[in-house]
N, CA and C atoms of all chains as a GROMACS GRO file, in nm:
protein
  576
    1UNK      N    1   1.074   3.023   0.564
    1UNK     CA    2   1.056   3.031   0.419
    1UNK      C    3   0.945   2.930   0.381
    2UNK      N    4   0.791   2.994   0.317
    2UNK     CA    5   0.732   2.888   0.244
    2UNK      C    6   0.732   2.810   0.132
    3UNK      N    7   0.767   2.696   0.068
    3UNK     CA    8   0.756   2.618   0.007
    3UNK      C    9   0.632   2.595  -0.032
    4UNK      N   10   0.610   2.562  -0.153
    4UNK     CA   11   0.471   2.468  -0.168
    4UNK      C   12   0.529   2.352  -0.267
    5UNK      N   13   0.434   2.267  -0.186
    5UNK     CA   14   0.433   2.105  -0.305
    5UNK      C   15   0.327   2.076  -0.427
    6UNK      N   16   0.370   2.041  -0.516
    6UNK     CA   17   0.276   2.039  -0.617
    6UNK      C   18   0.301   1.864  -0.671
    7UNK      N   19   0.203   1.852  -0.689
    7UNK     CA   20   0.159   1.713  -0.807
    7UNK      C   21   0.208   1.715  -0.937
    8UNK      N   22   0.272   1.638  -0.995
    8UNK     CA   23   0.292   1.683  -1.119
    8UNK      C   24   0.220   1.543  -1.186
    9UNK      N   25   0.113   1.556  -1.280
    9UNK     CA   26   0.136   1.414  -1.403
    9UNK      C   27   0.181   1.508  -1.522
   10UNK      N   28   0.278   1.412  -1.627
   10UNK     CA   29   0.338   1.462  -1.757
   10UNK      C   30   0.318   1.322  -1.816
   11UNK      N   31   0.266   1.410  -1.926
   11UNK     CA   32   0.223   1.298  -2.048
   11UNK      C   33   0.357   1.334  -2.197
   12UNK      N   34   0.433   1.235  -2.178
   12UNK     CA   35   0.547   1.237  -2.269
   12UNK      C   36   0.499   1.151  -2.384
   13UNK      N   37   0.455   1.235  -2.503
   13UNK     CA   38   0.385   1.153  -2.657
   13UNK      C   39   0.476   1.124  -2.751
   14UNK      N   40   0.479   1.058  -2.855
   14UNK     CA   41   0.601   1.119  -2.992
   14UNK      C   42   0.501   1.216  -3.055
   15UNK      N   43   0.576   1.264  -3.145
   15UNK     CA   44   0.551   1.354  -3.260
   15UNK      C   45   0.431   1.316  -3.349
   16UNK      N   46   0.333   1.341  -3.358
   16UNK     CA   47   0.248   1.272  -3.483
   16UNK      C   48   0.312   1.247  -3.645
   17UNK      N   49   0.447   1.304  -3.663
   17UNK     CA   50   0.530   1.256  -3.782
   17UNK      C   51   0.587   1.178  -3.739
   18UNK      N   52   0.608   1.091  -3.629
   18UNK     CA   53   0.686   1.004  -3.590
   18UNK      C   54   0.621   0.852  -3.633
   19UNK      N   55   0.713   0.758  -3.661
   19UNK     CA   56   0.639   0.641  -3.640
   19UNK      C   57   0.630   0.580  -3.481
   20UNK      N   58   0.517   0.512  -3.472
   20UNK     CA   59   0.512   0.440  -3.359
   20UNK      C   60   0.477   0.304  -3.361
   21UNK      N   61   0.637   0.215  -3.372
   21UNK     CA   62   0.619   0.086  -3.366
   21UNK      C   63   0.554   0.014  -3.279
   22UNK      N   64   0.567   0.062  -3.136
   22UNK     CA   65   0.472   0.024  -3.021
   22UNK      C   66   0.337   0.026  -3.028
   23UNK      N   67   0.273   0.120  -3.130
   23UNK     CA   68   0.133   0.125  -3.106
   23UNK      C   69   0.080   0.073  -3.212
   24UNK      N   70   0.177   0.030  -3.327
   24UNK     CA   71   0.112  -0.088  -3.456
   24UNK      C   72   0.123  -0.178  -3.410
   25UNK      N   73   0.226  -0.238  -3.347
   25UNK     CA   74   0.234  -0.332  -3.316
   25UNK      C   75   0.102  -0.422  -3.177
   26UNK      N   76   0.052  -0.299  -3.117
   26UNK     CA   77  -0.062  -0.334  -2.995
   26UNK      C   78  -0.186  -0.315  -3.090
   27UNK      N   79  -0.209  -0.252  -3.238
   27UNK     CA   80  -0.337  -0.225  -3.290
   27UNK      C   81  -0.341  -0.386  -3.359
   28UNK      N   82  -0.186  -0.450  -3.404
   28UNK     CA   83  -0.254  -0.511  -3.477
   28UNK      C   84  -0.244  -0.679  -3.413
   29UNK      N   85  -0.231  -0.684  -3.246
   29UNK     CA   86  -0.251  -0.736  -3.175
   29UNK      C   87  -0.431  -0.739  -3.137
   30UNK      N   88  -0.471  -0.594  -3.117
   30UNK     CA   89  -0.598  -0.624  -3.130
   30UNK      C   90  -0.658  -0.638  -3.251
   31UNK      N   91  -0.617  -0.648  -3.330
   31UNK     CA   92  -0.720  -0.681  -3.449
   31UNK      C   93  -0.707  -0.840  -3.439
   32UNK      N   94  -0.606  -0.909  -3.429
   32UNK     CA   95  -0.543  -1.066  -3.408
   32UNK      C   96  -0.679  -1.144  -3.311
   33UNK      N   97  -0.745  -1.005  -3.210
   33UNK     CA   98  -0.827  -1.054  -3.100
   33UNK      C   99  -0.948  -1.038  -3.120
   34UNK      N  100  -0.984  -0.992  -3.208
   34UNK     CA  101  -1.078  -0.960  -3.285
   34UNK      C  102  -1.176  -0.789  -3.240
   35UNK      N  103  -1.064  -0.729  -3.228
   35UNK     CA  104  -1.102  -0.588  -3.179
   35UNK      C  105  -1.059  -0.481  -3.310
   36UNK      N  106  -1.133  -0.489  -3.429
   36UNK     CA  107  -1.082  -0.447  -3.537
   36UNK      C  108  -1.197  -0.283  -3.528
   37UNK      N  109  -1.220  -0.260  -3.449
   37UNK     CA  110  -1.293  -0.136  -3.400
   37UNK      C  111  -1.168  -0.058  -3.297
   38UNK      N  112  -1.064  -0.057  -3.324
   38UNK     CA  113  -1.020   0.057  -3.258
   38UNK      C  114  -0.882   0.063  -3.346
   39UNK      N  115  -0.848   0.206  -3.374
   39UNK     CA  116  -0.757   0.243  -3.432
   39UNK      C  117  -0.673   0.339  -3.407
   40UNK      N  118  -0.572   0.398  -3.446
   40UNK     CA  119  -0.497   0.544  -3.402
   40UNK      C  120  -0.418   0.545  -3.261
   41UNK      N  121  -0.390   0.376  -3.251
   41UNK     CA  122  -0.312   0.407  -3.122
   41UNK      C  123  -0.140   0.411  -3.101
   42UNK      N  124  -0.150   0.545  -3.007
   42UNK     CA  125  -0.026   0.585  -2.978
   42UNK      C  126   0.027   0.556  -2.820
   43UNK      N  127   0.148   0.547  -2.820
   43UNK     CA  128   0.193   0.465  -2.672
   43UNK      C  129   0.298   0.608  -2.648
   44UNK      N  130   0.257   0.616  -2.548
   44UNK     CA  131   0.375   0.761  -2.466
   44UNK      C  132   0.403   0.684  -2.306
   45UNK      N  133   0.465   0.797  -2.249
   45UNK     CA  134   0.485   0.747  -2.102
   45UNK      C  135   0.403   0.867  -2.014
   46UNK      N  136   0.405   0.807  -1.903
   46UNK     CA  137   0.277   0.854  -1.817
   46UNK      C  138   0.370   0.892  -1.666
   47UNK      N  139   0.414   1.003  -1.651
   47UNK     CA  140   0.495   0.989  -1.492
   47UNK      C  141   0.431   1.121  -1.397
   48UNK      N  142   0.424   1.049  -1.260
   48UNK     CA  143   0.368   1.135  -1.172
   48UNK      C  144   0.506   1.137  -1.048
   49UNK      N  145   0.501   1.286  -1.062
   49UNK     CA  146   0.604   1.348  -0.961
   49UNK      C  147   0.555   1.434  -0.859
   50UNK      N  148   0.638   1.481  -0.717
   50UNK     CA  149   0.607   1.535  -0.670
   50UNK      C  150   0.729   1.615  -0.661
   51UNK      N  151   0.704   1.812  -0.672
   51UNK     CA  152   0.810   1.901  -0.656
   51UNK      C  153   0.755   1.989  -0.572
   52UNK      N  154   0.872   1.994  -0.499
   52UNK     CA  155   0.838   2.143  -0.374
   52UNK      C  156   0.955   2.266  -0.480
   53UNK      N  157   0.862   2.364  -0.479
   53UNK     CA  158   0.864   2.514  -0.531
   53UNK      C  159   0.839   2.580  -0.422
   54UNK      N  160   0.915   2.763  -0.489
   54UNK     CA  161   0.840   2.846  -0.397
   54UNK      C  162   0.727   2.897  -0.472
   55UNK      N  163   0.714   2.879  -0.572
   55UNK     CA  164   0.548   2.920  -0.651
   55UNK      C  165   0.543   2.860  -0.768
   56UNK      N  166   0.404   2.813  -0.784
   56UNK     CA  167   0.396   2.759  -0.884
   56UNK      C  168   0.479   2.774  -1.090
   57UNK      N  169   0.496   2.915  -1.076
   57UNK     CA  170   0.579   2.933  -1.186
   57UNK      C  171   0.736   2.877  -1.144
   58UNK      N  172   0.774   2.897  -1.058
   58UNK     CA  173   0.906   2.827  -1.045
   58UNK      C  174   0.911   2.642  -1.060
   59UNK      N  175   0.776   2.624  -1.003
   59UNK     CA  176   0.778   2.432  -1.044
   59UNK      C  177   0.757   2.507  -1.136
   60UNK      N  178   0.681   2.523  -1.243
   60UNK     CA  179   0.668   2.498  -1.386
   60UNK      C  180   0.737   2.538  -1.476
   61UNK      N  181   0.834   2.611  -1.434
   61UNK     CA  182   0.999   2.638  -1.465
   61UNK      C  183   1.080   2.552  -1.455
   62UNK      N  184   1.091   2.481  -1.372
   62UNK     CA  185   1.186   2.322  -1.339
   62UNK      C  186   1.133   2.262  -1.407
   63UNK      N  187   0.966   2.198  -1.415
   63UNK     CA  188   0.944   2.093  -1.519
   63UNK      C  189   1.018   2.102  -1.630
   64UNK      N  190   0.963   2.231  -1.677
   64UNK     CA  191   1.012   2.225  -1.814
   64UNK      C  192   1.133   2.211  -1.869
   65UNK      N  193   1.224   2.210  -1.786
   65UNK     CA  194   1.398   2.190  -1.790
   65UNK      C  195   1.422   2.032  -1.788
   66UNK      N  196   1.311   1.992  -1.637
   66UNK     CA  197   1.311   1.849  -1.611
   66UNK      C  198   1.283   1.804  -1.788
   67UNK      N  199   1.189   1.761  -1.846
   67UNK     CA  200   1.151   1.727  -1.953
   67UNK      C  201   1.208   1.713  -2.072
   68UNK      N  202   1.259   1.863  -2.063
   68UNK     CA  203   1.364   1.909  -2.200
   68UNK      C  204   1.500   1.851  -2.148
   69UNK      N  205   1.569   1.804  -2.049
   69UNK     CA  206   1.650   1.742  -2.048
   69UNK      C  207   1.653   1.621  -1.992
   70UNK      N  208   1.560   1.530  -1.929
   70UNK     CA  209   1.554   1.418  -1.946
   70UNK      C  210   1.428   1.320  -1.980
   71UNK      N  211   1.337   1.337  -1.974
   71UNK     CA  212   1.255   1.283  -1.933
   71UNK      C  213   1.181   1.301  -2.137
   72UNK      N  214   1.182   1.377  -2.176
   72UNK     CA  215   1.126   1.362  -2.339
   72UNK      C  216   1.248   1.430  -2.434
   73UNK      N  217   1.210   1.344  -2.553
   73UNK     CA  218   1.365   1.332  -2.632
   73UNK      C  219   1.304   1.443  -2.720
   74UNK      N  220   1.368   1.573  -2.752
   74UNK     CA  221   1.246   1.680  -2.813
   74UNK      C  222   1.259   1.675  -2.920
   75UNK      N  223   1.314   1.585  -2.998
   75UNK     CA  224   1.390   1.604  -3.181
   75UNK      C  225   1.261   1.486  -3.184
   76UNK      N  226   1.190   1.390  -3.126
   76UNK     CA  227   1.111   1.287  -3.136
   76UNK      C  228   0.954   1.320  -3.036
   77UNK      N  229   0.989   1.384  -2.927
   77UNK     CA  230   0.828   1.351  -2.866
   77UNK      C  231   0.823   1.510  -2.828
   78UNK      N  232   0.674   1.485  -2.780
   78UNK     CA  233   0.629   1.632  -2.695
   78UNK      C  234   0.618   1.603  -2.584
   79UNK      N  235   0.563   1.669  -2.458
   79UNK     CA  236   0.551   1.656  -2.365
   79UNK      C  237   0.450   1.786  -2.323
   80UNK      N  238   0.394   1.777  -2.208
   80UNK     CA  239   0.218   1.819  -2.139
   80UNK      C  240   0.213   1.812  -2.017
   81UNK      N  241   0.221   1.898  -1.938
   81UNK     CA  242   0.201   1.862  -1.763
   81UNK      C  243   0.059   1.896  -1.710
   82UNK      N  244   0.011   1.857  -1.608
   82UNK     CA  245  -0.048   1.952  -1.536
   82UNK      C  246  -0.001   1.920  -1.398
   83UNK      N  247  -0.072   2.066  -1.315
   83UNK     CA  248   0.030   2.065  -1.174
   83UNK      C  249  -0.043   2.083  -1.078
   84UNK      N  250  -0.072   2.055  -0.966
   84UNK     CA  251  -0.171   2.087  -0.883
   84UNK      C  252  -0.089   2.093  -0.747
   85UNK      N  253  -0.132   2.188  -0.678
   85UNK     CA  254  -0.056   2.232  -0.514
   85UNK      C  255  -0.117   2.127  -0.442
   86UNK      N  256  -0.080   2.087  -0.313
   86UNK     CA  257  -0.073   1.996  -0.269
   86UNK      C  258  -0.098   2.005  -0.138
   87UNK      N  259   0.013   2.092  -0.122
   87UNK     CA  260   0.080   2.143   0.051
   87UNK      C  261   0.156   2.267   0.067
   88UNK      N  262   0.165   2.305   0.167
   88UNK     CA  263   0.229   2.436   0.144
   88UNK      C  264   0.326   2.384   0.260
   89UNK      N  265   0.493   2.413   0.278
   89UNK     CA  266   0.542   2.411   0.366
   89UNK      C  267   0.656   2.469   0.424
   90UNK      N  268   0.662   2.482   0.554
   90UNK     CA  269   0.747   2.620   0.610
   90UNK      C  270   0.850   2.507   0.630
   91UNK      N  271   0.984   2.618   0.580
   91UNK     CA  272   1.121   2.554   0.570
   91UNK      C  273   1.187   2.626   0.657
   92UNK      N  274   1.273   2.584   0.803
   92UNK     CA  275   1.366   2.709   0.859
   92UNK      C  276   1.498   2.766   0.790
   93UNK      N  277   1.442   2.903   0.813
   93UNK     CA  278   1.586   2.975   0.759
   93UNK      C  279   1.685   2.892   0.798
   94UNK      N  280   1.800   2.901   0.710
   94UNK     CA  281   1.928   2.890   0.736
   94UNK      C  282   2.049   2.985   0.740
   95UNK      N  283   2.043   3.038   0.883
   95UNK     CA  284   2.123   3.160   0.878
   95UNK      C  285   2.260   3.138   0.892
   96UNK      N  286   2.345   3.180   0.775
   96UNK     CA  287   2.471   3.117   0.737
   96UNK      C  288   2.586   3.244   0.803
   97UNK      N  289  -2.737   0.231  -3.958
   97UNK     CA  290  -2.690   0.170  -3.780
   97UNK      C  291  -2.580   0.305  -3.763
   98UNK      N  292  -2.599   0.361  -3.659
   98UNK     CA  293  -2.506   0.428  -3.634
   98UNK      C  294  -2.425   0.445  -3.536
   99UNK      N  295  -2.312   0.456  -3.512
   99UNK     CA  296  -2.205   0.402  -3.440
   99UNK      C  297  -2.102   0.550  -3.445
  100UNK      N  298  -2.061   0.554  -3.243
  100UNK     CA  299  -2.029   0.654  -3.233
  100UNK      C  300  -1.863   0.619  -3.252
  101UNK      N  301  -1.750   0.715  -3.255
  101UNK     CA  302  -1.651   0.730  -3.269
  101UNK      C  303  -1.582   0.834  -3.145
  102UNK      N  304  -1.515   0.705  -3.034
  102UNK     CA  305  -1.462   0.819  -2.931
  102UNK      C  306  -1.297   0.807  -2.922
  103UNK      N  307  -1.273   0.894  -2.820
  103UNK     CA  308  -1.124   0.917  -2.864
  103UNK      C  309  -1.117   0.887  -2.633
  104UNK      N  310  -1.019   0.796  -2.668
  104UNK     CA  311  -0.947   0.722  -2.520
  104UNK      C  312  -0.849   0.724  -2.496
  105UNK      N  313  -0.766   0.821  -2.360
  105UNK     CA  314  -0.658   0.839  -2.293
  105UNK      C  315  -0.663   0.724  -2.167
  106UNK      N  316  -0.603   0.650  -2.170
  106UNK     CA  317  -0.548   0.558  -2.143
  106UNK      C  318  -0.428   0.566  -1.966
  107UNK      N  319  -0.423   0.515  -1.886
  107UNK     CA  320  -0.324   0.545  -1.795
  107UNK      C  321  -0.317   0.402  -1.702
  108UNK      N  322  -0.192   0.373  -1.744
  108UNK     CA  323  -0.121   0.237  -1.706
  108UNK      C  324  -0.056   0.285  -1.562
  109UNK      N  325  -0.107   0.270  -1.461
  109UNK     CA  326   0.051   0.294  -1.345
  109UNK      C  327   0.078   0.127  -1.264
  110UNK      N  328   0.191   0.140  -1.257
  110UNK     CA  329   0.230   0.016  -1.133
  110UNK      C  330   0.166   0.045  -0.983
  111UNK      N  331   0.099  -0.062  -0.932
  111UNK     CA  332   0.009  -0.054  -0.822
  111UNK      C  333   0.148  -0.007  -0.698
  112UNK      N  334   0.087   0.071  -0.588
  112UNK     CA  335   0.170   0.178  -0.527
  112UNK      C  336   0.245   0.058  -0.454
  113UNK      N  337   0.223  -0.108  -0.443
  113UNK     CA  338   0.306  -0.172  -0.335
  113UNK      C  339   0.404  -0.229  -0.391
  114UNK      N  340   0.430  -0.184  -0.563
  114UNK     CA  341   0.513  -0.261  -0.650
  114UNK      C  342   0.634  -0.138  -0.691
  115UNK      N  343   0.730  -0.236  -0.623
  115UNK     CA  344   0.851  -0.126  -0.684
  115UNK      C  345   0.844  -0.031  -0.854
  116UNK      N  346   0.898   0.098  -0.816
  116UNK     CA  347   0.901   0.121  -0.948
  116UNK      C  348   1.091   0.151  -0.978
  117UNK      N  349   1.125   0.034  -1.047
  117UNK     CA  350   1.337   0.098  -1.073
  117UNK      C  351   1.319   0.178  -1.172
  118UNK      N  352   1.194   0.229  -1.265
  118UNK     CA  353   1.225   0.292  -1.341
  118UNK      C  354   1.192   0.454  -1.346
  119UNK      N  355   1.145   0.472  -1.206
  119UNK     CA  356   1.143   0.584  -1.148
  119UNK      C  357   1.213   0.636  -1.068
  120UNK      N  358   1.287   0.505  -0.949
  120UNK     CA  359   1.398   0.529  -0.933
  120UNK      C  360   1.529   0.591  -0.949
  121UNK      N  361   1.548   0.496  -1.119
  121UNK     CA  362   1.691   0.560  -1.154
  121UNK      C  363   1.602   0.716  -1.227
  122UNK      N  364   1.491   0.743  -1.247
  122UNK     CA  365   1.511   0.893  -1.283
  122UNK      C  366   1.545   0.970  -1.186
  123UNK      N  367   1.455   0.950  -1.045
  123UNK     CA  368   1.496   0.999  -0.943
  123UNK      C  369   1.633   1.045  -0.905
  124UNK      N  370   1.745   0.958  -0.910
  124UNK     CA  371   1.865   0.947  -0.876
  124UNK      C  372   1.902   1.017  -1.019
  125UNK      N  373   1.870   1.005  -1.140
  125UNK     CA  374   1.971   1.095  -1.214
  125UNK      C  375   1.916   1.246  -1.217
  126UNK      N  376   1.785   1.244  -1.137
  126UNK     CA  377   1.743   1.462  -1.149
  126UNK      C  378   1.842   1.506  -1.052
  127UNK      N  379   1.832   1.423  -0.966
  127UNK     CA  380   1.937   1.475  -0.826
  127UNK      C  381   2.066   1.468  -0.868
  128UNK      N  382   2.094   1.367  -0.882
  128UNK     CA  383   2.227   1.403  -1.012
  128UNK      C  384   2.285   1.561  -1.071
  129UNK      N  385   2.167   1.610  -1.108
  129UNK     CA  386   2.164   1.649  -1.215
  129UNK      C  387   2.126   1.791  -1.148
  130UNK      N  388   2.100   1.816  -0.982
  130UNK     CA  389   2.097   1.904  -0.911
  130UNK      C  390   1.928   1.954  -0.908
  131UNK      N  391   1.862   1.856  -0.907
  131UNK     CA  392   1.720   1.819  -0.872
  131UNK      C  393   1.662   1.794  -0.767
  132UNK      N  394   1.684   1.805  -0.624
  132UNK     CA  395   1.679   1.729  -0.522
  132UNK      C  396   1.526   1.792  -0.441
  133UNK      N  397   1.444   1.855  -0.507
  133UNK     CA  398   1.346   1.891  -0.463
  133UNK      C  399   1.241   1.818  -0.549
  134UNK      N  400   1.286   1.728  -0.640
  134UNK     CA  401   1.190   1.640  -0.697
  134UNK      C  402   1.187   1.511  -0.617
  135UNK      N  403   1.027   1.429  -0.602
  135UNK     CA  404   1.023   1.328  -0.518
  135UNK      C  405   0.913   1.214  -0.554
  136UNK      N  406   0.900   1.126  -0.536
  136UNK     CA  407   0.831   1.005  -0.593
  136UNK      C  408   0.774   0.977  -0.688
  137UNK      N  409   0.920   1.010  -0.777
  137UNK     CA  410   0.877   0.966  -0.932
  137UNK      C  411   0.782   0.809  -0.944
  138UNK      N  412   0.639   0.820  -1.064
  138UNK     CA  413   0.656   0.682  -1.061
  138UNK      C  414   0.608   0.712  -1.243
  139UNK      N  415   0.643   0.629  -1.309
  139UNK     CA  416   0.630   0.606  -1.434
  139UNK      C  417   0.599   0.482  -1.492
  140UNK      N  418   0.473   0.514  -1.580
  140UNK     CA  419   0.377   0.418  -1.623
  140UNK      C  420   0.386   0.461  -1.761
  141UNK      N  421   0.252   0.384  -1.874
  141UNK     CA  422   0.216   0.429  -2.041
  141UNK      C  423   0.092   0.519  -1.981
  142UNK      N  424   0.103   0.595  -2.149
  142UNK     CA  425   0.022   0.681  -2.174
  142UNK      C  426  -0.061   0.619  -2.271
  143UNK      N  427  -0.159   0.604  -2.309
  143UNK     CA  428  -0.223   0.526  -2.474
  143UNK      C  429  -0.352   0.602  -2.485
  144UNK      N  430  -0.322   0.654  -2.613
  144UNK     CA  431  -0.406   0.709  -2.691
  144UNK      C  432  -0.507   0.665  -2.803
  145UNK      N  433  -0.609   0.611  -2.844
  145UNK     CA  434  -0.667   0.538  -2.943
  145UNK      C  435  -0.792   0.582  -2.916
  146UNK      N  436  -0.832   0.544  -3.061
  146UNK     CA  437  -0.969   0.584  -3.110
  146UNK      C  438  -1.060   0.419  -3.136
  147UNK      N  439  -1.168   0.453  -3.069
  147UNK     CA  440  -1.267   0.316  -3.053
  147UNK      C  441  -1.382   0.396  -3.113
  148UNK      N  442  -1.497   0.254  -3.212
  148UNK     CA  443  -1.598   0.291  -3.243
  148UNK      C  444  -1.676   0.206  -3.161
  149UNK      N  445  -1.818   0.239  -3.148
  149UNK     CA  446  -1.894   0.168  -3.046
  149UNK      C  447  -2.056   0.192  -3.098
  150UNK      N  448  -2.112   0.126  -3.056
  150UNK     CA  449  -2.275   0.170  -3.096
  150UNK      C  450  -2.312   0.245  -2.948
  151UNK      N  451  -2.265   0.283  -2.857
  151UNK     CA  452  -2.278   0.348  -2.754
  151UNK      C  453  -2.147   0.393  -2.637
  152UNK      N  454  -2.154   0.462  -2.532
  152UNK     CA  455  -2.049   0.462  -2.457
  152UNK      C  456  -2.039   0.355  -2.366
  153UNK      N  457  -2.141   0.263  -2.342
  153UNK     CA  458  -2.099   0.176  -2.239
  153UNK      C  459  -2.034   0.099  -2.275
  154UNK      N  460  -2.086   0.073  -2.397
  154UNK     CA  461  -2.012  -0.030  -2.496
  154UNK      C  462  -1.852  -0.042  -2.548
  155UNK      N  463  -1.820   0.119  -2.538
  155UNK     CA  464  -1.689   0.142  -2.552
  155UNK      C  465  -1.622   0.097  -2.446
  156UNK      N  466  -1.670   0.142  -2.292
  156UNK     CA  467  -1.606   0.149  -2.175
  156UNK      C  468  -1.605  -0.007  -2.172
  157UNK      N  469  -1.701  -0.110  -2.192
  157UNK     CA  470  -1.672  -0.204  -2.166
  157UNK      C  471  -1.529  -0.306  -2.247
  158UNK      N  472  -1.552  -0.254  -2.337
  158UNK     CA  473  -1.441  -0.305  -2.452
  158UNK      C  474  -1.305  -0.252  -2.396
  159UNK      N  475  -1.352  -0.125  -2.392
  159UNK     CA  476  -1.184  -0.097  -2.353
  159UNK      C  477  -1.155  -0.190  -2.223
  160UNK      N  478  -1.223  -0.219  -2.110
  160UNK     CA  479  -1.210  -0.273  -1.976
  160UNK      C  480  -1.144  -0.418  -2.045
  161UNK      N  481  -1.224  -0.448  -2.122
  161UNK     CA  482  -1.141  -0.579  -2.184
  161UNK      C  483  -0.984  -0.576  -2.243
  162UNK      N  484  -0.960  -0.458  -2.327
  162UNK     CA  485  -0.860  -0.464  -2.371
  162UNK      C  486  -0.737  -0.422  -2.294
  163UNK      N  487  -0.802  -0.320  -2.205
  163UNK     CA  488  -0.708  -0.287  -2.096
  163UNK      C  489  -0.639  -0.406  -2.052
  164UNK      N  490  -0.750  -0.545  -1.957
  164UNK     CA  491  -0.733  -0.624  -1.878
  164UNK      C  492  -0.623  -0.726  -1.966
  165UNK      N  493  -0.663  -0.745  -2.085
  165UNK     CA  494  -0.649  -0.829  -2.168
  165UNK      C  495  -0.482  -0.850  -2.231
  166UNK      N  496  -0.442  -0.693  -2.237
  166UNK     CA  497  -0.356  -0.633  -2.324
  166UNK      C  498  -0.268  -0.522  -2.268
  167UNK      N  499  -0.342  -0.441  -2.265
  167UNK     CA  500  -0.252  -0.269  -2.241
  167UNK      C  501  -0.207  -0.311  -2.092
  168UNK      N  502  -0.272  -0.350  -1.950
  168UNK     CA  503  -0.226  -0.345  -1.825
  168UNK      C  504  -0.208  -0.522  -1.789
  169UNK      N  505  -0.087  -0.534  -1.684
  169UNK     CA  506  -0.121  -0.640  -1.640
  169UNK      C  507  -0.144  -0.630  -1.480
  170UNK      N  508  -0.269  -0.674  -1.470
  170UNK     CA  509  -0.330  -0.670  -1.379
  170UNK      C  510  -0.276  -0.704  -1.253
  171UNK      N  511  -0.163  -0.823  -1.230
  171UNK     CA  512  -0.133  -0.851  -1.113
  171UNK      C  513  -0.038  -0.718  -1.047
  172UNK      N  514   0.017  -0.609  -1.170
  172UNK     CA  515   0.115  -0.540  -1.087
  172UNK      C  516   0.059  -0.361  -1.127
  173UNK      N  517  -0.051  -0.436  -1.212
  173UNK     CA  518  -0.057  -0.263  -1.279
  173UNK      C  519  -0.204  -0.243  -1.264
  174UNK      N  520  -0.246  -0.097  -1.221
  174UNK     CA  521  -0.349  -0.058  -1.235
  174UNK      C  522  -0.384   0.030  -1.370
  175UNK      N  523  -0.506   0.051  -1.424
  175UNK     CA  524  -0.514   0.127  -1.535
  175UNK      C  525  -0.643   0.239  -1.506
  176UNK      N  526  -0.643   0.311  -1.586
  176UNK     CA  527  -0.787   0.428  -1.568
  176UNK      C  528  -0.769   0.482  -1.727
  177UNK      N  529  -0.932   0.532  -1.719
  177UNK     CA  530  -0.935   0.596  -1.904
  177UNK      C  531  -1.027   0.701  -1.862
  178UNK      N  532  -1.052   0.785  -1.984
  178UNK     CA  533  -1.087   0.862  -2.040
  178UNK      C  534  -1.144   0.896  -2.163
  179UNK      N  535  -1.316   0.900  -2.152
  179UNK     CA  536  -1.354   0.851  -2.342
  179UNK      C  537  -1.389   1.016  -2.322
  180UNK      N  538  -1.383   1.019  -2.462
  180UNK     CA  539  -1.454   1.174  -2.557
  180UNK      C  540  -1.530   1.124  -2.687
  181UNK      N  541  -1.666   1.167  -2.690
  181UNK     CA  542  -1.703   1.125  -2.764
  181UNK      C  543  -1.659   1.238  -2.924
  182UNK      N  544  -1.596   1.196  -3.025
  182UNK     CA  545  -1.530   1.285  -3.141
  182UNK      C  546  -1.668   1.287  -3.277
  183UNK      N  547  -1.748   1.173  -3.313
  183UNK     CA  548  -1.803   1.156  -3.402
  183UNK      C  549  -1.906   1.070  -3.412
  184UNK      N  550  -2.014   1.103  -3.490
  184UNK     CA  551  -2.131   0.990  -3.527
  184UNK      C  552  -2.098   0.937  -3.645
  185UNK      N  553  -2.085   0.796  -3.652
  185UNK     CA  554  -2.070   0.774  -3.798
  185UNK      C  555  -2.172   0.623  -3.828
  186UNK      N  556  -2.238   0.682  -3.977
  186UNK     CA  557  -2.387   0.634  -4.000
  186UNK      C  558  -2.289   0.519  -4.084
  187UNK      N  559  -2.325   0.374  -4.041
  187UNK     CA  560  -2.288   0.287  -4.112
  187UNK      C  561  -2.392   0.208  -4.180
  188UNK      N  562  -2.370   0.136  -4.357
  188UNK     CA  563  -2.473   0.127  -4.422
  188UNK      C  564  -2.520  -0.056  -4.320
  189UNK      N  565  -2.631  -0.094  -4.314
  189UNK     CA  566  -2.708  -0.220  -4.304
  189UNK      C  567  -2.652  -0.346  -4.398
  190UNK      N  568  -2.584  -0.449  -4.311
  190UNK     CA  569  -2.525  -0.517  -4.409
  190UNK      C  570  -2.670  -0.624  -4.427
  191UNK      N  571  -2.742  -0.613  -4.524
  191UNK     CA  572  -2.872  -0.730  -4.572
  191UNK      C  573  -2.796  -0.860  -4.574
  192UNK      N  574  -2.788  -0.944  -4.512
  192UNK     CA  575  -2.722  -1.060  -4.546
  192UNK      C  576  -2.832  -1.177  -4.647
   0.00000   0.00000   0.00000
């Protein structure tokens, strides 16, 4: 049976109606530093996984379960993958 | 004087020889959770912000500062970006 491995990065954001205390709080750290040239910043999380699928719609079927149930809170953030194959690999049957 | 307006994705990860527990325990709760074809979670920030600059090097350099300075810490974290340039914006000559 072939498998393939894929790369995953997912970019988990909030909502643009959301507030983001994390990222006023780092803008107005740089302004404190005298970096009053940058604005609009938002803080998300950044995670890189690796999933073995048998085709790419099936990883990108799991992500999206992965995500929606743990990894982004969906009443507050979004979430964005991209996926890239990796490896392809032969698994032995298991004849039961 | 005119001064460009770019838009910067941001990517914080923990350098690969530094534990990550907070990829860990995701790890252990997908499998949990009947995930066991997911594998080396690692989880870092995402940061999104908008910088003005009188050029792009100028941006890249600033951000290298603020990165170093602020967003990453260097002894355990690596960082990488991403500029787009979004806008020209003509600012008036302050005559002092």
């Amino acid at each position: 049976m072939t498998q393939r491995q894929y790369q995953a990065h997912i970019y988990v954001t909030l909502r643009r109606s959301v507030l983001d205390p994390a990222g006023t709080a780092v803008e107005s750290g740089l302004k404190n530093m005298g970096y009053d040239n940058v604005t609009g910043i938002r803080i998300g999380k950044y995670v890189e996984l690796s999933i073995c699928a048998s085709d790419e719609q099936q990883a990108r079927n799991q992500l999206d379960r992965i995500c929606d149930e743990l990894l982004a809170n969906p009443v507050i953030e979004n979430y964005r993958f991209e996926l890239t194959e990796v490896a392809t690999v032969q698994k032995a049957e298991v004849n039961s």
